[in-house]
C-alpha positions as CSV (number, residue, x, y, z in Angstrom):
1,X,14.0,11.7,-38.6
2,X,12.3,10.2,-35.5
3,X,10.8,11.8,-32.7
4,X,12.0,12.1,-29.3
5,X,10.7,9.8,-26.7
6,X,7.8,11.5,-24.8
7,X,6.4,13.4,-28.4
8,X,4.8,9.7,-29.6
9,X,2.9,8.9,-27.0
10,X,2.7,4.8,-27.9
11,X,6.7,4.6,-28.0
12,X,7.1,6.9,-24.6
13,X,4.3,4.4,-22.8
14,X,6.7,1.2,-24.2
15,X,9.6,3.3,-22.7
16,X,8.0,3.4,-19.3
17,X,8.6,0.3,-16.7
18,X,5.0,-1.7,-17.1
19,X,4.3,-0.8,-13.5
20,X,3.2,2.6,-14.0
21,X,0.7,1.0,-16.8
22,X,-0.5,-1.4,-14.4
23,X,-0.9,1.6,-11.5
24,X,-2.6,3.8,-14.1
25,X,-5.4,0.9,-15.0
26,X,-5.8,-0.1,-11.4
27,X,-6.4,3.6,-10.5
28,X,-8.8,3.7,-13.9
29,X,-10.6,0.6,-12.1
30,X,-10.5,2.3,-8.8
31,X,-12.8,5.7,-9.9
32,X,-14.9,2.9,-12.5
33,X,-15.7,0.7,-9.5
34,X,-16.4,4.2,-7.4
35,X,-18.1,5.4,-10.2
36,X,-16.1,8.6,-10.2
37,X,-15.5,10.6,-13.7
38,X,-11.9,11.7,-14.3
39,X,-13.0,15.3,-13.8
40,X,-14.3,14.3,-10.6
41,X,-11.8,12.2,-9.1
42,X,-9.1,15.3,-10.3
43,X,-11.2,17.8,-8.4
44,X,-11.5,15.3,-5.1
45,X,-7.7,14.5,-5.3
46,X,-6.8,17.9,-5.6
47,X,-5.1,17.4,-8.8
48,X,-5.6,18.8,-12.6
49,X,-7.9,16.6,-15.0
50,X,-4.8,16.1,-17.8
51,X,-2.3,14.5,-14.9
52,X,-4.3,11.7,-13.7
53,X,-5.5,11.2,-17.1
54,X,-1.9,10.6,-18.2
55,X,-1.5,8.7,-15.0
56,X,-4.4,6.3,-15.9
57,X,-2.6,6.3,-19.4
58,X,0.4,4.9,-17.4
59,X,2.7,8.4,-19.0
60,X,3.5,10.1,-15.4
61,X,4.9,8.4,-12.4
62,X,3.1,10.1,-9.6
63,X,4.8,10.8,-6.4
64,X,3.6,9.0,-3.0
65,X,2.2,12.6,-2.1
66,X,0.0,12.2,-5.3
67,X,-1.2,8.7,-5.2
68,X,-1.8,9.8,-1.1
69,X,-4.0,12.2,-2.7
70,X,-5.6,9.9,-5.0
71,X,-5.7,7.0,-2.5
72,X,-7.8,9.3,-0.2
73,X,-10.3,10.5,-3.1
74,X,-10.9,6.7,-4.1
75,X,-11.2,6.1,-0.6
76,X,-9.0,3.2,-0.7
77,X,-5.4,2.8,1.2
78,X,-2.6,4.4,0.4
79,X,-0.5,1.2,0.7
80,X,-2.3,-0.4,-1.7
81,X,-1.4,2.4,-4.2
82,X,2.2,2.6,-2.8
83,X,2.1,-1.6,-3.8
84,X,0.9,-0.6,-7.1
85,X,3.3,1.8,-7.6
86,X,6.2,-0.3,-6.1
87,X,6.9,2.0,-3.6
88,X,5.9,-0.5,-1.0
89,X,6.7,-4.3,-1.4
90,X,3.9,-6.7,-1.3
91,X,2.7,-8.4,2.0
92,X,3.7,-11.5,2.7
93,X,0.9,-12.8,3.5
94,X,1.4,-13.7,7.4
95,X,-0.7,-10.8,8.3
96,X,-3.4,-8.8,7.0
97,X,-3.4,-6.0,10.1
98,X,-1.4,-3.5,7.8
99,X,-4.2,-3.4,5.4
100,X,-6.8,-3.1,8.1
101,X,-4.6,-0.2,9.5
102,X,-4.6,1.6,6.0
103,X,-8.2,0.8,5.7
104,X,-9.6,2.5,8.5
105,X,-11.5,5.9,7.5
106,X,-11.6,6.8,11.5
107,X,-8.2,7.3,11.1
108,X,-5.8,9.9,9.3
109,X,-3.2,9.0,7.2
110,X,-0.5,10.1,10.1
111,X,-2.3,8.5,12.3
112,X,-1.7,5.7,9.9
113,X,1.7,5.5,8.9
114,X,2.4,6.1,12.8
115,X,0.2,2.8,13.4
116,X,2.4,0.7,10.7
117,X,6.2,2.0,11.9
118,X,4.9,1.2,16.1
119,X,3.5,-2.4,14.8
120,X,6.5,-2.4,12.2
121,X,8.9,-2.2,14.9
122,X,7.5,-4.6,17.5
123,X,7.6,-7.4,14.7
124,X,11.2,-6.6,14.5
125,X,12.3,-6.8,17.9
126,X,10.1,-9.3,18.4
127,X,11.8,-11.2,15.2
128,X,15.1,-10.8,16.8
129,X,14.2,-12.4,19.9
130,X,12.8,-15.5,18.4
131,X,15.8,-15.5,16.0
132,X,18.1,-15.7,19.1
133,X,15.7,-18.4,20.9
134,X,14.4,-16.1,23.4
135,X,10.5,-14.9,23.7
136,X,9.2,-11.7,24.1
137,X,8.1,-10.7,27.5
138,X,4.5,-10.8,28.5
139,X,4.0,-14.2,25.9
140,X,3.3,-17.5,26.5
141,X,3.2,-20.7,24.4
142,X,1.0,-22.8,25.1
143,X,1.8,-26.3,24.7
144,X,-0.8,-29.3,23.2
145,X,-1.3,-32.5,24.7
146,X,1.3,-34.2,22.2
147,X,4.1,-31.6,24.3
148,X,4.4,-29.6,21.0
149,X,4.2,-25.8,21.2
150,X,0.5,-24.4,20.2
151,X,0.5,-22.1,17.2
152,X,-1.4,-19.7,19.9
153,X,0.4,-17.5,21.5
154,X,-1.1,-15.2,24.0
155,X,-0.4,-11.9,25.9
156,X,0.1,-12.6,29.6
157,X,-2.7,-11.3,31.8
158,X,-1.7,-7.5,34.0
């Protein structure tokens, strides 16, 4: 007779998607690099000692409430656990104010995430507007000698 999944604990981490094994050893990294103990990092992130231990261990999927909690004991950004996690997509690279928004320690996590949807939005009308040839307001393009638009693109003074 075989067990269920979930009483072997090697055939119930195969079962889970390898994400939540990759989380649980970046998070592992994450307290080692902070040199944090388990016990510690559980008592910082408000959580008990045997469910980030089986988070680490990749046998929970922790909610974003829980890797916000985490995130904030680590002292890293919660985006970067919500990547991990695949909560959040990757960047694309075109931009690196998103992480410098989820970096910042002067700032709560509301504060954040309020941040990220105002900036989130402008991209998308601004998007939209280039999409259908027209520029935002209050932007110019320069143009270089050659007559070919300037990759700069500056806010228009008052």
């Amino acid at each position: 007779m075989t067990e269920p999944v979930g009483r072997d604990g090697d055939r119930f981490v195969k079962e889970l998607p390898e994400r939540f094994n990759e989380l649980g050893s970046f998070i592992r990294e994450q307290r080692s690099s902070a040199r944090l103990s388990l016990r510690r990092l559980s008592e910082l992130a408000g959580i008990s000692n045997p469910y980030l231990s089986q988070i680490e261990r990749g046998l929970r999927r922790p909610s974003a409430e829980i890797l916000q909690q985490i995130a904030k004991a680590l002292r890293i950004s919660a985006e970067t656990l919500y990547v991990q996690a695949g909560i959040l997509e990757r960047p694309d690279g075109d931009t690196d104010l998103s992480r410098h928004i989820f970096a910042d320690q002067h700032l709560t996590e509301e504060q954040r995430q309020a941040l990220m949807r105002i900036y989130l939005s402008f991209r998308h009308e601004n998007e939209d507007q280039v999409d259908t040839g027209t520029q935002p307001a209050g932007i110019t393009t320069e143009v270089t000698p050659d007559g070919t638009p300037s990759a700069d693109a500056t806010a228009a003074a008052g």
